[in-house]
N, C-alpha and C positions, 0 to 999 in steps of 0.2 A: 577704195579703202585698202592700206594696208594691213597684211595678218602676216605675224611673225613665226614660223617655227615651232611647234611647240613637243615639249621631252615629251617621252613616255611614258605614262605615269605608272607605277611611283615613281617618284625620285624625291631627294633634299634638296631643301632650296634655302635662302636668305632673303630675307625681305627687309626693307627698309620703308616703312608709311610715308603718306605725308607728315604727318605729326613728327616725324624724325627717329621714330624709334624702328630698333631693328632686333627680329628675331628669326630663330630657321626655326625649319618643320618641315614633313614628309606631305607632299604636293599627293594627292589621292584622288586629285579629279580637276579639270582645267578647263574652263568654256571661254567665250568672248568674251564673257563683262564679269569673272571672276574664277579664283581658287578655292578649291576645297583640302584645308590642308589640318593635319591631325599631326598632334604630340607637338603642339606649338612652344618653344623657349625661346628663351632672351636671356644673355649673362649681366650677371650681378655682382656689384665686390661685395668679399665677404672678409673678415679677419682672415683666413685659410685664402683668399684670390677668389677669384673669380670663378662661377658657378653658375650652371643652369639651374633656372626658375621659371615655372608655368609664367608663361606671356599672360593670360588671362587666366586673373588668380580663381576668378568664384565661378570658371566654367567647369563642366562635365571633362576630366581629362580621359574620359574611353569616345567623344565626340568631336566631330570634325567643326573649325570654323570655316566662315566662309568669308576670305578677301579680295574685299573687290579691286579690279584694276580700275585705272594703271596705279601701280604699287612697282616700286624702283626692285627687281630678282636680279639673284645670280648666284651662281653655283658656288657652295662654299668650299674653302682651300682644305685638302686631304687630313690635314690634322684637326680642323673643325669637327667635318665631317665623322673623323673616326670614334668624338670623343662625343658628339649626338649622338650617334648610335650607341655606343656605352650608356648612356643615361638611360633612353627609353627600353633597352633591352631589359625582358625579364631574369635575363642571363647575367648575371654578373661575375666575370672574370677576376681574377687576383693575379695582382700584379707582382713582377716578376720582381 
């Protein structure tokens, strides 16, 4: 059997399901037949663009879910990444 590599966790990921939908979230734990991954989104339009919204609206958002592989990962591009982390931060910065 093949076994591929896997980050350190934490790290952000991108996920894409079967079903076709795609959201990131902070990977918190990684086994063979699944992720455990916390502060799950997927972008939304909105009048204003495009905007992060909880992937699973009626879950616990201080809870990790868990997704099973194989589920299509990949690291998201820098300016994804930067504006994930703005969201979930309890920090919120003011922009320049």
């Amino acid at each position: 059997m093949l076994t591929q590599k896997t980050q350190d966790t934490p790290y952000i990921g991108v996920f894409k399901t079967g079903a076709g939908e795609e959201f990131i979230g902070k990977v918190v734990d990684e086994t063979m037949m699944s992720y455990q991954v916390k502060s799950p989104l997927c972008m939304v339009a909105t009048q204003q663009g495009f905007q992060f919204a909880p992937f699973i609206m009626m879950a616990d958002p201080e809870k990790t879910i868990t997704v099973p592989k194989p589920v299509i990962t990949a690291i998201p591009a820098p300016k994804l990444q930067e504006q994930y982390e703005q969201a979930i931060s309890p920090i919120q910065l003011l922009k320049k």
